[in-house]
C-alpha positions, 0 to 999 in steps of 0.5 A: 481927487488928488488934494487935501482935505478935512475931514473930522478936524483931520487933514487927509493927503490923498496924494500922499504928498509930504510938502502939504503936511511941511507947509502945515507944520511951517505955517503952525511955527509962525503962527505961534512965533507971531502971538508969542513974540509981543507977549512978555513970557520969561523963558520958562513961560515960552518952554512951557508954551513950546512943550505943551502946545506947539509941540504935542500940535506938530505932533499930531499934524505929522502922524495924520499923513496918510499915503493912500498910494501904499494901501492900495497895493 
């Protein structure tokens, strides 16, 4: 198995590879951008938003990259 997978609500990388965990981060900004963007939020409303929902999300998503390749050694 050379792919991504979830597992418990946690993606797991078996193939160490970075792009996956990029293209989840990426997809995790548009995906916010697309739902603020038509609301009317003040400024504060979208830094509050940024600082409590999409970051702490990036966050996670970044940590749970897991290389297999280096514990097998």
């Amino acid at each position: 198995m050379n792919s991504s997978f979830r597992f418990l609500g946690v993606w797991f990388n078996v193939a160490g590879s970075r792009d996956f965990v990029k293209k989840q981060v990426a997809r995790e900004c548009n995906s916010f951008a697309a739902t603020a963007r038509p609301a009317k939020l003040s400024a504060k409303q979208v830094v509050y938003l940024h600082n409590t929902v999409l970051i702490p999300k990036l966050e996670y998503r970044m940590q749970v990259k897991h290389d297999w390749r280096r514990r097998r050694s």
